[in-house]
N, C-alpha and C positions, 0 to 999 in steps of 0.2 A: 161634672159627670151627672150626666140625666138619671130618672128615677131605673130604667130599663136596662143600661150599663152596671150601674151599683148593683142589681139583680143577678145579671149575668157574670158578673164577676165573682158576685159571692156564691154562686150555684159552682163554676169552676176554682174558687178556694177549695170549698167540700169536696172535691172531686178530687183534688191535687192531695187532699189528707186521707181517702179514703182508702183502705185495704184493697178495695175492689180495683184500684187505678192499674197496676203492672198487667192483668189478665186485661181489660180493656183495651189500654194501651195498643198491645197489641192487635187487638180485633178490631179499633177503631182507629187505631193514629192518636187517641189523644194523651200522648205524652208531649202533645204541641200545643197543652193549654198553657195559658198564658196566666201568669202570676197575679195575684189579686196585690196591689202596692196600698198600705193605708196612709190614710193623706194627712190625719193629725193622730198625736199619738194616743188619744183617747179609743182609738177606733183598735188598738192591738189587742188581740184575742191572748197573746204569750211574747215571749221576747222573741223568736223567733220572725216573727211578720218585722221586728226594727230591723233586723240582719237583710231583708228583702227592699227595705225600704232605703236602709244606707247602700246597697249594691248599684241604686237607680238611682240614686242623689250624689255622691261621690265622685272624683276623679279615677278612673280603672287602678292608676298606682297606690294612689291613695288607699282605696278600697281592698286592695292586694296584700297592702302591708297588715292589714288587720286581719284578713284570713287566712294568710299564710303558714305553713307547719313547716318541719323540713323533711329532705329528699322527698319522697314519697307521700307523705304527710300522715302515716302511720300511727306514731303516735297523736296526734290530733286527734285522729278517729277513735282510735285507743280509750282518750279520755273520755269520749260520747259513750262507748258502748259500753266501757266497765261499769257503768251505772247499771247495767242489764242484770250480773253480778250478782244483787241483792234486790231481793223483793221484801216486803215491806210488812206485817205483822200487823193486826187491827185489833184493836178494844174498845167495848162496845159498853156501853150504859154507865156511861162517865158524866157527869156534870161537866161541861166543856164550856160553860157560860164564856168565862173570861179566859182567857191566852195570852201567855205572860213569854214574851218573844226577847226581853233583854238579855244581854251577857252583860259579863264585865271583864274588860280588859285594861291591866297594869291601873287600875284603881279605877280607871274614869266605865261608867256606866252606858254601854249604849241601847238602844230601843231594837235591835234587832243584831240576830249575829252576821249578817252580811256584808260584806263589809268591801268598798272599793278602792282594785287593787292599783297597783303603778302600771301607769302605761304612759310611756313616751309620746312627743309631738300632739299632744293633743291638739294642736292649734290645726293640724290638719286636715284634722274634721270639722272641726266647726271652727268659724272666728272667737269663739271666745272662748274656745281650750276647754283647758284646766279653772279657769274661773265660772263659767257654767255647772262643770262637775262639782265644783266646792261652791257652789250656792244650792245646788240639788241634795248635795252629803247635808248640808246645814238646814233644808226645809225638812226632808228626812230623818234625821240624827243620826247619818250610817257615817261610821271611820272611815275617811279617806287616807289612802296613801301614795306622796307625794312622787314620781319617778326621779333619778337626778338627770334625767334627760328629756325633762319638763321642759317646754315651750313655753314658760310663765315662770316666775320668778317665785322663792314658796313663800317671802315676804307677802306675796301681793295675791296666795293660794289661800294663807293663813286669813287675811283680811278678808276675802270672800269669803270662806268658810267661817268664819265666826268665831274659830276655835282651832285647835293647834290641828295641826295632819302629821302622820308619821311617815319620818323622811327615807325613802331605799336611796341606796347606795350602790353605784359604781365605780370603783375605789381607780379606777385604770391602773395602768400599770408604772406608776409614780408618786410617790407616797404622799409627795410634797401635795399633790392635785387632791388625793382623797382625804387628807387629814383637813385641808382646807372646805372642801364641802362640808365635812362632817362638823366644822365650828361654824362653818356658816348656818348648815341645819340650828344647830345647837343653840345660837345666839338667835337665832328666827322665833326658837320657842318650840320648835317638835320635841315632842316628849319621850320617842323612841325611834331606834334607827334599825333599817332593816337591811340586811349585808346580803344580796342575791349572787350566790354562787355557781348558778345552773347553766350560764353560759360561754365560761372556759373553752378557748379554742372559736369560737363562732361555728358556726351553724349555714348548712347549703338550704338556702329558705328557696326553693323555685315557682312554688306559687305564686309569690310575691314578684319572682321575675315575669313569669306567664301575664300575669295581669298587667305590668308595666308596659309590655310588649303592643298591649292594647291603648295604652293612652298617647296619643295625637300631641298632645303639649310639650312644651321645652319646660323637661323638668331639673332645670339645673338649679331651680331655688328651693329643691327637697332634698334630694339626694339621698333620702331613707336610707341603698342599698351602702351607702359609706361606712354606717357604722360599726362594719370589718374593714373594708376595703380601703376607707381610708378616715379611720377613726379619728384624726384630729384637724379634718376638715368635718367633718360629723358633730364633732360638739363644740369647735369656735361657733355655730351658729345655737346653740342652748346657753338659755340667758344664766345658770346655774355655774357655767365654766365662765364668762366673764370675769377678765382679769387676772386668769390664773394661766401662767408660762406651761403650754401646752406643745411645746418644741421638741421634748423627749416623747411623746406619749404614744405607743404602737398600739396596744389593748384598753378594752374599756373595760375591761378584767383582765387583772396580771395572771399569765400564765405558770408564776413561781408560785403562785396562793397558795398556802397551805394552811391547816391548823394556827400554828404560830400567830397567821394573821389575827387572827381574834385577839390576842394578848394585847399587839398593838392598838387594835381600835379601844380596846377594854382600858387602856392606860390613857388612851386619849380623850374618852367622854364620858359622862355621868351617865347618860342617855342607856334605858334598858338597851341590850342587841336582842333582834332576832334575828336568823338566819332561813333565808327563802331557798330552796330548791333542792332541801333533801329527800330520799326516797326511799331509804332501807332502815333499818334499825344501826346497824351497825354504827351509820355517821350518827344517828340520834344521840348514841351512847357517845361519841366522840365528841361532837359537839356541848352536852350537857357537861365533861370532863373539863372542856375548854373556857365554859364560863359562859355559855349562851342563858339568855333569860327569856325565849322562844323557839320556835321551831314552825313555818310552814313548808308543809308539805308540797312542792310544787317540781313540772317541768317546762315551766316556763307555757304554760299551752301549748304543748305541743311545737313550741318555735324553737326550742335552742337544743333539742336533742332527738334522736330516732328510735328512742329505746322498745316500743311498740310496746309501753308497760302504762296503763291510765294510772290517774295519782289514786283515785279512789280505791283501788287494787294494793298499793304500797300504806294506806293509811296507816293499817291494822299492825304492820310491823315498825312505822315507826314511834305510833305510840307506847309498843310496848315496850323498843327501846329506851324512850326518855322515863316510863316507870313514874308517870305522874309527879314528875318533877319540875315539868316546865309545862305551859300550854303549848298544845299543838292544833295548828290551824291549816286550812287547805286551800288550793285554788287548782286551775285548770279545768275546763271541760262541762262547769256549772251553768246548767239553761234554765231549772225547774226545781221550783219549790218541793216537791219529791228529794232531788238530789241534793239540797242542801241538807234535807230529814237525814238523808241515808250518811254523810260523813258526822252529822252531830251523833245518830247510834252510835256510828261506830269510835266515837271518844273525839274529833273536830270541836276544838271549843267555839270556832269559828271558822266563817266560810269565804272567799276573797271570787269576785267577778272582777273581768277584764273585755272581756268581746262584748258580751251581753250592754252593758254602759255604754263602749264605746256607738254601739251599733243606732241606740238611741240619738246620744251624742249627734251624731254623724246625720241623724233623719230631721232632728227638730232641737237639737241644744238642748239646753237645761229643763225643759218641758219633756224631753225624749230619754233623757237619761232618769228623771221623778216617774215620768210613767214606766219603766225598766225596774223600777226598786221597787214601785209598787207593785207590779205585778207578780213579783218575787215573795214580797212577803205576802201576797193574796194569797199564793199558791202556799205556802209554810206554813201559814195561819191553818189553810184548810187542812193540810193533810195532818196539821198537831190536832186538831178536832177530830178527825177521822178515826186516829192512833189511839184517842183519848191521853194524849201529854197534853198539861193545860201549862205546862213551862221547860224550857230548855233542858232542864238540868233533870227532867224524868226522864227526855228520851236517850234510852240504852240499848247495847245489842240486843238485849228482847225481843226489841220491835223489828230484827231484820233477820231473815232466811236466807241465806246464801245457797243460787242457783247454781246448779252442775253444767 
């Protein structure tokens, strides 16, 4: 790309971000500018420009799968705009020299709270998956956590990474299937297990069909939409199920789950449990009862439910349900170093990305997923300087105004 195209490209970037664009639009047509796509990942202004850049590099299905919400995709949005929710409180003539970004979770120490979440199939973004991601977690020092419907083995996740990753859990609906993961994690070396609950029943994901509609390939060596449809040809091909009699298995979450299930997994491993996909206080309190030694806050991004409820929105009550007795951490809907600010106020010991990584991923591999964290904690860094919090554990509701 010549000096004159980089120009006009980036002259129609600023256009495409500017408030003035809808009234133009109209009075000029130019709602027919054309995307500025960055070509290495050093050139990203925000995470935002990877999500443009995986759209253009991607397979349509492929790309489908990751932006997908369900029906309507309501909640998705949901999650973007509850950030709106809470505006943000400033302190001024603070010594801000140094910014001290660590947490610490279940004893080990990490360099920032953000932390990468489970997400399936990696390999279908880039060739080298989940091993890219855990060489980017290990150059950074961010917690990965492993999906059990990992395209890579967490033996050979753990070896790249350097260091253990904590294993989620798809328990299906066979107990023999999930107790067998759960030793297999176990004997791997992860040091905690995370039990995702949020997607009971499956989910009408239609974006994900809309986009596949668009791809031209014989996609019979993905088959993403299986993992309702026909879930035990869905994970004979996840290297994680290897080996394990998959002939009864109709759910990749048993539809009987209830409470009780905790007792079983609690009798079965040493390994702390967290529980991923709660949203009210209510289960907080149920689950604390139950023997959980975590709690994130999650709906899945926006893919396994239509509740039109962002998590950011649900924080605030399920913290109060657990009553500071277990950490509670978030995910869905996180772009911007702002929004990470906004769930650590409001009591998030930690924060979990899923789109934002992959979308790297998907543009340039383990270079696009390192340039994604980084510019996450640029963005945290600055607005802990802003706030005047020179470490995690100052920022409190104080610093946040809840808008009408």
């Amino acid at each position: 790309m010549d000096s004159n195209q980089r120009t006009r490209r980036q002259f129609l970037n600023f256009l495409l971000a500017s408030p003035l664009l809808g009234p133009l639009a109209r009075l000029t047509g130019a709602h027919e500018l054309e995307e500025y796509i960055i070509s290495s990942p050093g050139e990203a202004l925000n995470v935002f420009e990877f999500e443009v850049a995986a759209r253009h590099t991607l397979p349509p299905a492929h790309f489908g799968y990751i932006a997908t919400g369900v029906d309507g995709d309501a909640t998705l949005r949901a999650n973007r705009e509850a950030f709106d929710h809470f505006a943000i409180r400033m302190h001024r003539l603070i010594d801000v020299t140094k910014v001290d970004m660590s947490v610490e979770l279940f004893g080990t120490r990490w360099d920032s709270p953000i932390v990468l979440a489970p997400a399936g199939s990696q390999r279908g973004f880039h060739e080298d998956g989940e091993i890219a991601v855990a060489k980017a977690a290990q150059a950074k020092n961010h917690l990965q956590i492993l999906s059990s419907v990992s395209s890579t083995p967490v033996e050979q996740v753990i070896e790249a990474r350097q260091a253990p990753v904590w294993f989620q859990l798809y328990p299906t609906d066979q107990w023999s299937v999930g107790r067998a993961l759960v030793k297999r994690a176990e004997a791997a070396g992860c040091p905690v297990l995370v039990l995702t609950v949020d997607i009971q029943g499956g989910s009408n994901r239609e974006t994900e069909k809309i986009w596949a509609r668009r791809d031209e390939r014989d996609c019979g060596d993905c088959h993403q939409g299986e993992v309702f449809s026909d879930p035990r040809a869905y994970l004979a091909r996840k290297p994680m199920f290897d080996g394990l009699d998959l002939s009864d298995v109709q759910d990749i979450d048993p539809l009987d789950m209830s409470w009780d299930y905790l007792k079983r997994l609690r009798d079965t491993t040493t390994m702390p449990i967290v529980i991923k996909g709660l949203v009210t206080s209510q289960d907080a309190e149920l689950a604390i009862e139950h023997g959980v030694d975590a709690i994130i806050v999650s709906n899945h991004g926006g893919r396994g439910e239509e509740s039109g409820r962002g998590t950011i929105d649900c924080l605030a009550e399920v913290i109060e349900g657990a009553q500071n007795r277990v950490p509670v951490m978030i995910d869905s809907g996180f772009r911007r170093g702002t929004d990470v600010f906004k769930a650590l106020a409001l009591g998030a010991k930690a924060v979990a990305i899923g789109r934002p990584y992959l979308w790297g991923l998907g543009s340039f591999g383990q270079p696009g997923v390192e340039a994604v964290l980084e510019i996450l904690r640029r963005e945290l860094e600055t607005i802990m300087r802003q706030a005047g919090t020179i470490s995690i554990d100052q920022i409190s509701g104080s610093y946040l105004e809840a808008r009408v």
